[in-house]
KOLKOLKE-246905 format. One record per residue (C-alpha): residue number from 1; x, y, z. Coordinates in steps of 0.2 Angstrom, whole numbers. Example, Ala and Ser with C-alpha at 12.3 -4.5 7.8 and 13.67 -1.06 7.14 Angstrom:
# KOLKOLKE-246905
num:1 | u:62 | v:-22 | w:39 $
num:2 | u:68 | v:-5 | w:36 $
//
This chain:
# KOLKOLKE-246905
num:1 | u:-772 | v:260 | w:223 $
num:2 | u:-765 | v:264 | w:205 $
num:3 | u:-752 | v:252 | w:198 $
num:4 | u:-736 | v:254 | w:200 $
num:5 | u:-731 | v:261 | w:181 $
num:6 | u:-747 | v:271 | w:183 $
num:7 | u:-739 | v:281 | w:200 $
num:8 | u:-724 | v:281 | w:190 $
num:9 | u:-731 | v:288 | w:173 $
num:10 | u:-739 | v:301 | w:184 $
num:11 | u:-721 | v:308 | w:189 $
num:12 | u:-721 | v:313 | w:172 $
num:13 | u:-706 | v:327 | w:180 $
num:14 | u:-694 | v:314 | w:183 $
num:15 | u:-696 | v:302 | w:168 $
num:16 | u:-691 | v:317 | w:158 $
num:17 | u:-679 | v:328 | w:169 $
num:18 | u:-662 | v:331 | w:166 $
num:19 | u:-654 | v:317 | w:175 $
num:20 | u:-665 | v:304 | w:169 $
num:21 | u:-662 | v:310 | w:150 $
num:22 | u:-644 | v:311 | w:155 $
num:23 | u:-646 | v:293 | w:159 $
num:24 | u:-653 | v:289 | w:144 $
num:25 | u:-639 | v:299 | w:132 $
num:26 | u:-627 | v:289 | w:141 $
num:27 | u:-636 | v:270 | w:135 $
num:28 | u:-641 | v:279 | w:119 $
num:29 | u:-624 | v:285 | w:115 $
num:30 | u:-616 | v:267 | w:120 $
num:31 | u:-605 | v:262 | w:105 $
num:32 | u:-611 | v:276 | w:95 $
num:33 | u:-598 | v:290 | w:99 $
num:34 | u:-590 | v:290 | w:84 $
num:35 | u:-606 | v:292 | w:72 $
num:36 | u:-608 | v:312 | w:65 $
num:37 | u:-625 | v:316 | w:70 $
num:38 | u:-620 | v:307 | w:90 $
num:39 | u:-603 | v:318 | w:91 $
num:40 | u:-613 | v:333 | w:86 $
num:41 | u:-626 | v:332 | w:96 $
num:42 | u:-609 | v:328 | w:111 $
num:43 | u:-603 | v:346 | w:106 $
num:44 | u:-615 | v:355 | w:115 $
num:45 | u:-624 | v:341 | w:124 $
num:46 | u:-628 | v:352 | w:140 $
num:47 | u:-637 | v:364 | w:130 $
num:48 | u:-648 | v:352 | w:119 $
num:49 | u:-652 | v:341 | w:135 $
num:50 | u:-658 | v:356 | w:145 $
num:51 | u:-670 | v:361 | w:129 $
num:52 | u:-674 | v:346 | w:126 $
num:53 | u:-680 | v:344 | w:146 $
num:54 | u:-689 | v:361 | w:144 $
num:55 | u:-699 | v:356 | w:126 $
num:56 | u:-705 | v:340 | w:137 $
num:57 | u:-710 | v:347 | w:153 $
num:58 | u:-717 | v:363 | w:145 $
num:59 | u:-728 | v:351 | w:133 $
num:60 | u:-721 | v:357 | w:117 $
num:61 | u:-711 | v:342 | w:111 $
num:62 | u:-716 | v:336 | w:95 $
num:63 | u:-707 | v:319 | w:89 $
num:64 | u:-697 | v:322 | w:72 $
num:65 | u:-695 | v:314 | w:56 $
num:66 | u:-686 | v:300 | w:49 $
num:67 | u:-671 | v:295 | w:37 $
num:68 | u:-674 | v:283 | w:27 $
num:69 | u:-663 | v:267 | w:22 $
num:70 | u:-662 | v:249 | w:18 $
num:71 | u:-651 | v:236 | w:24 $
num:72 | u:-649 | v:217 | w:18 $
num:73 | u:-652 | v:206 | w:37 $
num:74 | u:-654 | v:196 | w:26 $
num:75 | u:-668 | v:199 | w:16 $
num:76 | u:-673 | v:216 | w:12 $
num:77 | u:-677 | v:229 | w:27 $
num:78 | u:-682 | v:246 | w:27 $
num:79 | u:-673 | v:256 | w:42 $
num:80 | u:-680 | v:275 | w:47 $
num:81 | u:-667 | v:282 | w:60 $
num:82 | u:-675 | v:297 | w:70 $
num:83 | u:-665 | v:310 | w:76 $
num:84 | u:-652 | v:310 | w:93 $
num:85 | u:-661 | v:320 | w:103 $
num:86 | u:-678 | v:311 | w:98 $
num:87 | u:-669 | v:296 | w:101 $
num:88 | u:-665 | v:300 | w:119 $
num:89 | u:-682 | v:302 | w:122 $
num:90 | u:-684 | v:284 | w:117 $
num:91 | u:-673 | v:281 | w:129 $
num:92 | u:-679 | v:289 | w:144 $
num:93 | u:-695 | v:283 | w:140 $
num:94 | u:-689 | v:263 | w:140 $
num:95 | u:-682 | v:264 | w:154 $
num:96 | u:-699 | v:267 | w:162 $
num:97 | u:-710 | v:257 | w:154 $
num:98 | u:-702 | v:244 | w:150 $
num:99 | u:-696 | v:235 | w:171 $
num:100 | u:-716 | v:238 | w:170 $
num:101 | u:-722 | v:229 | w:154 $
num:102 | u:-710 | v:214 | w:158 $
num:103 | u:-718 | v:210 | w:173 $
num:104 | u:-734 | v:209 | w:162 $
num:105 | u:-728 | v:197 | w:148 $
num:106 | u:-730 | v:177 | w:150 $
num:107 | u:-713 | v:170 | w:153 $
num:108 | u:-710 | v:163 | w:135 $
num:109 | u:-711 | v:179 | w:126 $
num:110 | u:-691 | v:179 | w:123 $
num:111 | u:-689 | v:193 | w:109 $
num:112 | u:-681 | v:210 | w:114 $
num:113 | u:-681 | v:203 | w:133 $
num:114 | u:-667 | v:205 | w:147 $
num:115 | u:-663 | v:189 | w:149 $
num:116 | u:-672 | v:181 | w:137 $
num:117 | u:-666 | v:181 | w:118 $
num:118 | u:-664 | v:166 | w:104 $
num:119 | u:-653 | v:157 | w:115 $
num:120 | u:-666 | v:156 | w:128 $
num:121 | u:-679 | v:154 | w:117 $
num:122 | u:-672 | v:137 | w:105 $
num:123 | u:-666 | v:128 | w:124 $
num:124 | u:-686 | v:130 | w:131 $
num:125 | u:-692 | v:123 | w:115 $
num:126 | u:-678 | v:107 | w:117 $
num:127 | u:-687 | v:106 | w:135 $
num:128 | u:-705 | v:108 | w:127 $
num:129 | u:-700 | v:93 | w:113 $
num:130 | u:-695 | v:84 | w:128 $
num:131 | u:-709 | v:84 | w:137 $
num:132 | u:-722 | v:84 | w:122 $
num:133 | u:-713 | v:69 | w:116 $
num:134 | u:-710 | v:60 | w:132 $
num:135 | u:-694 | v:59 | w:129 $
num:136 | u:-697 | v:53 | w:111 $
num:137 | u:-712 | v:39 | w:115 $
num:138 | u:-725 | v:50 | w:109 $
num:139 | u:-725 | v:59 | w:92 $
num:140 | u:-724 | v:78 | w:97 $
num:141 | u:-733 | v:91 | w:85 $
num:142 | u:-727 | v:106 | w:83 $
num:143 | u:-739 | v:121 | w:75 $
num:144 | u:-727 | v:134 | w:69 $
num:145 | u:-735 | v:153 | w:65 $
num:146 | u:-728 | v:170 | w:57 $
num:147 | u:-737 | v:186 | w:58 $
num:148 | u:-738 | v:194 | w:42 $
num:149 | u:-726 | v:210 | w:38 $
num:150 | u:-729 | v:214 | w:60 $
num:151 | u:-719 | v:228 | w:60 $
num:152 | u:-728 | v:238 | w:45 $
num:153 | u:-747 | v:231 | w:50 $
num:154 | u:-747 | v:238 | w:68 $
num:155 | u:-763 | v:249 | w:70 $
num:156 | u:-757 | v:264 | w:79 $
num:157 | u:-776 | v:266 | w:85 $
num:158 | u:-775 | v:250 | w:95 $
num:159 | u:-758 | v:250 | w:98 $
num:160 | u:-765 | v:268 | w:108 $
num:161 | u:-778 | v:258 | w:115 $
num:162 | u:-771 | v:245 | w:123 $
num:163 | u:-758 | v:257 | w:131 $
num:164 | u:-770 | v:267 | w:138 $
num:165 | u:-778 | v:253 | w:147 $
num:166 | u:-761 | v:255 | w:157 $
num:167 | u:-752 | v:273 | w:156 $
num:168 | u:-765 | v:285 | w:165 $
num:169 | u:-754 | v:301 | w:165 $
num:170 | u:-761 | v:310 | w:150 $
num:171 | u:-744 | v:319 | w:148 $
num:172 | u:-734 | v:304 | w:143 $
num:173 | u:-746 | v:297 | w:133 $
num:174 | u:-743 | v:313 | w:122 $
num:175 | u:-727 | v:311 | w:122 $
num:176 | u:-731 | v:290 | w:115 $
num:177 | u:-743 | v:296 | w:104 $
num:178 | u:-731 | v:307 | w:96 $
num:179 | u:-718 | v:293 | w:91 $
num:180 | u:-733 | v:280 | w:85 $
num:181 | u:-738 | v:298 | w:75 $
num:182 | u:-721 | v:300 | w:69 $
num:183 | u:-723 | v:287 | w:58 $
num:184 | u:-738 | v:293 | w:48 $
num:185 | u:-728 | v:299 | w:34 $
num:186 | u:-721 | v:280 | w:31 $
num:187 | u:-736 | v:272 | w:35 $
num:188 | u:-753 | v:281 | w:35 $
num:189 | u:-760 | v:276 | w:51 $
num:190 | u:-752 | v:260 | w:53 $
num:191 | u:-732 | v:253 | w:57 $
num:192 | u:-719 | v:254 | w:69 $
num:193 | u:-702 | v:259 | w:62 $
num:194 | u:-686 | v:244 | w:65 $
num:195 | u:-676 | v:260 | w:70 $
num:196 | u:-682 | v:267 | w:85 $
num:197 | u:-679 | v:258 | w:104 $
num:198 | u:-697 | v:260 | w:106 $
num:199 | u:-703 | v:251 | w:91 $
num:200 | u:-696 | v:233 | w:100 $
num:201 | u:-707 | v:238 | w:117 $
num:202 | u:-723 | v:241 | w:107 $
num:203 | u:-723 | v:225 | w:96 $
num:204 | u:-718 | v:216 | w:115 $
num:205 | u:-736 | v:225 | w:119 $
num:206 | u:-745 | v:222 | w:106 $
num:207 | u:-741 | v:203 | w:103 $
num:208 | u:-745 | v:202 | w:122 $
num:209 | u:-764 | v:201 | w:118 $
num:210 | u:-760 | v:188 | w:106 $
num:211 | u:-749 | v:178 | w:120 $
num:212 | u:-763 | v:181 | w:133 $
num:213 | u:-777 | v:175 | w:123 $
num:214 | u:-766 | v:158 | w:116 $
num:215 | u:-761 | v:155 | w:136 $
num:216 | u:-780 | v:160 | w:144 $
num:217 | u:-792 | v:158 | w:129 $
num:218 | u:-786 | v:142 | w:120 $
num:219 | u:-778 | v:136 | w:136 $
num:220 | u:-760 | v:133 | w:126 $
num:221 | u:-749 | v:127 | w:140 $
num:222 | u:-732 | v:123 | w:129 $
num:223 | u:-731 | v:139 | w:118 $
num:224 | u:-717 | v:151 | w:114 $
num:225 | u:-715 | v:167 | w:105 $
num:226 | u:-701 | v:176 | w:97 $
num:227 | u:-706 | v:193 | w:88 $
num:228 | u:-718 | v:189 | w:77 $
num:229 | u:-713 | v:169 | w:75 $
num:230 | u:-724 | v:158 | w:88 $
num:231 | u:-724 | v:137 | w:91 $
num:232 | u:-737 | v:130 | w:100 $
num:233 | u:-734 | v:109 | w:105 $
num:234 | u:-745 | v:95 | w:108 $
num:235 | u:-746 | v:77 | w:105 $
num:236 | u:-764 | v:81 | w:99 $
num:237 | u:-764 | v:86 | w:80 $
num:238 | u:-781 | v:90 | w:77 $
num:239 | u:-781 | v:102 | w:93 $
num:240 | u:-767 | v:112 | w:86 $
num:241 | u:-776 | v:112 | w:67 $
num:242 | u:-792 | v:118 | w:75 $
num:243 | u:-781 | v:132 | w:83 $
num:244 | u:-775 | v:141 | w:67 $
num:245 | u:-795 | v:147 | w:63 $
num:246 | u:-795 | v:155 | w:80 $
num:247 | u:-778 | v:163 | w:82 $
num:248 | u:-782 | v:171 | w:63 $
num:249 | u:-798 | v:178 | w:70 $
num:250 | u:-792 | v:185 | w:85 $
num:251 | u:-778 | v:192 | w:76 $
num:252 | u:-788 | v:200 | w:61 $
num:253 | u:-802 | v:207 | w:72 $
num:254 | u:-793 | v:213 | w:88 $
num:255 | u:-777 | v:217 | w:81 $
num:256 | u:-779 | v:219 | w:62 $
num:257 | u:-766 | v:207 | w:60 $
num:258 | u:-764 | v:191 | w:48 $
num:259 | u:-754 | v:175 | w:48 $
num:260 | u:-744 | v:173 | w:32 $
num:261 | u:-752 | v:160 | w:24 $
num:262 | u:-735 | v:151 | w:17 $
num:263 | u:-727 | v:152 | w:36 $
num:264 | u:-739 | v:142 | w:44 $
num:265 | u:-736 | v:123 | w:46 $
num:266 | u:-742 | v:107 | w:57 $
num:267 | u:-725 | v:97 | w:58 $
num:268 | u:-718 | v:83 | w:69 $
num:269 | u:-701 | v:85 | w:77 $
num:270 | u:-695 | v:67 | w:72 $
num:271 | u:-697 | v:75 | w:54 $
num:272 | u:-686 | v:91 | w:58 $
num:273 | u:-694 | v:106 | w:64 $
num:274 | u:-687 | v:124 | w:57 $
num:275 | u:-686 | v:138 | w:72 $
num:276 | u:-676 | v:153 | w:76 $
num:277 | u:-663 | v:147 | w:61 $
num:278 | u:-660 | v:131 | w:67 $
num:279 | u:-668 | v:114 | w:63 $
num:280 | u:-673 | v:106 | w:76 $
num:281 | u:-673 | v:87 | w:79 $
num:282 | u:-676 | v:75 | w:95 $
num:283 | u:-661 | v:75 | w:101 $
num:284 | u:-652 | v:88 | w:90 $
num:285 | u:-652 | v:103 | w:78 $
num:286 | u:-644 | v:107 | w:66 $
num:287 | u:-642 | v:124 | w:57 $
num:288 | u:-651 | v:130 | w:43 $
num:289 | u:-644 | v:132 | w:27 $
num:290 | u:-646 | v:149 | w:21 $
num:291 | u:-640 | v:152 | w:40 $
num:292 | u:-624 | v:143 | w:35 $
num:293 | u:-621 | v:152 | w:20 $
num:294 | u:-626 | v:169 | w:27 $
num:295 | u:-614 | v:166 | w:41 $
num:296 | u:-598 | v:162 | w:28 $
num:297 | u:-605 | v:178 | w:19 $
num:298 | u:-602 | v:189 | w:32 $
num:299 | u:-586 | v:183 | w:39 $
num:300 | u:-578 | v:184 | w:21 $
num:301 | u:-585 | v:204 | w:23 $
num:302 | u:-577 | v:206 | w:42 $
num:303 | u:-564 | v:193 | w:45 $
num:304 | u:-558 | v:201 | w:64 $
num:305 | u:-558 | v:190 | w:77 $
num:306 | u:-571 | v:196 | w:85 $
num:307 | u:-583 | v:193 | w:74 $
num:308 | u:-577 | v:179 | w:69 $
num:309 | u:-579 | v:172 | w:89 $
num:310 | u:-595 | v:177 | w:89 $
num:311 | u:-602 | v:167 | w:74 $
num:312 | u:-591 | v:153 | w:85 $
num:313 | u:-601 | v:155 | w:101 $
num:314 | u:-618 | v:155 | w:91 $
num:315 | u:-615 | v:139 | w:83 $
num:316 | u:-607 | v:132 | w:100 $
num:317 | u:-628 | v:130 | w:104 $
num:318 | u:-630 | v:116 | w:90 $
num:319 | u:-624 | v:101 | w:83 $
num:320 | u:-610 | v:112 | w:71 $
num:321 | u:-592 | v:104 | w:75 $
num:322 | u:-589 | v:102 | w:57 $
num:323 | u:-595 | v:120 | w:54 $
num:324 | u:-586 | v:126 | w:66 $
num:325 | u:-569 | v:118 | w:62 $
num:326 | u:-572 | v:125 | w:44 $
num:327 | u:-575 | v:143 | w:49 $
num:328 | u:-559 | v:140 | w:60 $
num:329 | u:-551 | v:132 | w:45 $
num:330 | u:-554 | v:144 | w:31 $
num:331 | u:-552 | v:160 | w:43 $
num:332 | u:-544 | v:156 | w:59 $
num:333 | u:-525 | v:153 | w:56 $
num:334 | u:-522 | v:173 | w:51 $
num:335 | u:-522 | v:176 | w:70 $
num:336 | u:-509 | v:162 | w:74 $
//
């Protein structure tokens, strides 16, 4: 008996028919209506469904290019947008790989995640310091890791192979091959583009080799990914040291990936432990300070109140009272 994605993958008809990339236009388009090339494609959206259902199920599609732009988020990132109607494929394709994959990930992979998220992510490790720490009677260790530039250093040849140990249906792994291929043109042979819905699922994929080898291989019980940032606790120090040498050949030999070498650290709690932008502590955390000053940065660009309440909420999972009543301070009183 095949696996259940595999059955599915095999229906290759219904992933791509018109109702399902219907579906997808309509999470696609969600809070994009007003954007050019969306309201174009809307004009005649029957019409480029209908071909775009006829190029998949005839095999002709071929993924298109890219444009190309940089954003400050808030260092330096280079964004390449597809175009709609290759955009809707990444949607219809997500929403059949991806109920599949989750069910594959260990549960502390919190990045790009229903369910899941930063918030999630900074209250597990507060557990985790917890009950490294026993409740701060033991020193707890925390071994902190970043993959190197992950986005740009995926190999799409094993990024192909490790889906292919799960997708059977060689239709749809046209189709998957032609985004990863998409790229080429960017990239030679290897990256994922930060635009495309697609691009999140892959890295979830790829990195999974890393979180099953950390969680089987080297027995890490307490570890927790988020993108391409990891923590791994122990009250053992020299365990976690002797861990960096065999993470960085696994990486490099079965992903062709490397850890940045100033991102990697052996730190205590008690002395303040930097994760997801905030600092954490034993029995708090504090925000970062380039967070603080990026958050006053973009509330001086876009003041509305809903923004405004979002930065709010963010900061309401942290020691910030003071930062909070400043923000509310300096920007609230124009809504009163």
């Amino acid at each position: 008996m095949k696996t259940t994605l595999q059955n599915n993958i095999s229906a290759y008809e219904k992933i791509f028919s018109f109702e399902n990339l219907f579906s997808a236009w309509q999470e696609f388009r969600h809070g994009k209506k007003n954007k050019r090339d969306v309201a174009f494609f809307a004009s005649k959206l029957i019409h480029n469904l209908s071909t775009l259902e006829n190029e998949l199920l005839s095999g002709i599609y071929k993924h298109g290019g890219y444009a190309h732009f940089k954003i400050a988020d808030p260092k330096p990132r280079d964004i390449h947008k597809a175009s709609v109607r290759d955009r809707v494929v990444h949607h219809a394709l997500y929403r059949a790989l991806y109920p599949y994959f989750d069910n594959k990930f260990i549960h502390d992979s919190y990045s790009c995640r229903i369910s899941k998220g930063t918030h999630r992510a900074i209250y597990r490790f507060e557990d985790f310091t917890r009950k490294i720490g026993k409740n701060n009677r033991k020193t707890a260790w925390v071994l902190k890791g970043d993959i190197r530039k992950c986005f740009a250093s995926v190999d799409h040849a094993v990024l192909k192979k490790i889906l292919r140990k799960h997708i059977i249906c060689p239709r749809t792994m046209s189709v998957i091959e032609s985004i990863i291929d998409s790229f080429k043109e960017f990239s030679g042979d290897k990256g994922v583009p930060l635009g495309n819905l697609t691009s999140q699922l892959f890295i979830n994929i790829y990195l999974n080799e890393l979180d099953q080898f950390v969680k089987r291989r080297l027995q890490a019980k307490v570890y927790i990914r988020y993108a391409d940032d990891f923590v791994i606790l122990s009250q053992d120090k020299a365990w976690l040291s002797g861990l960096i040498p065999k993470i960085e050949k696994f990486l490099a030999q079965e992903l062709r990936l490397a850890l940045h070498p100033q991102k990697v650290s052996i730190e205590t709690v008690a002395s303040g432990v930097d994760f997801l932008g905030w600092i954490h502590f034993p029995k708090h955390r504090v925000l970062r300070t380039v967070t603080k000053r990026r958050i006053f940065k973009k509330i001086k660009e876009n003041s509305k109140i809903e923004v405004i309440q979002s930065y709010l909420g963010l900061l309401s999972h942290g020691n910030a009272y003071k930062l909070r009543q400043k923000i509310k301070g300096d920007f609230w009183p124009k809504f009163w």
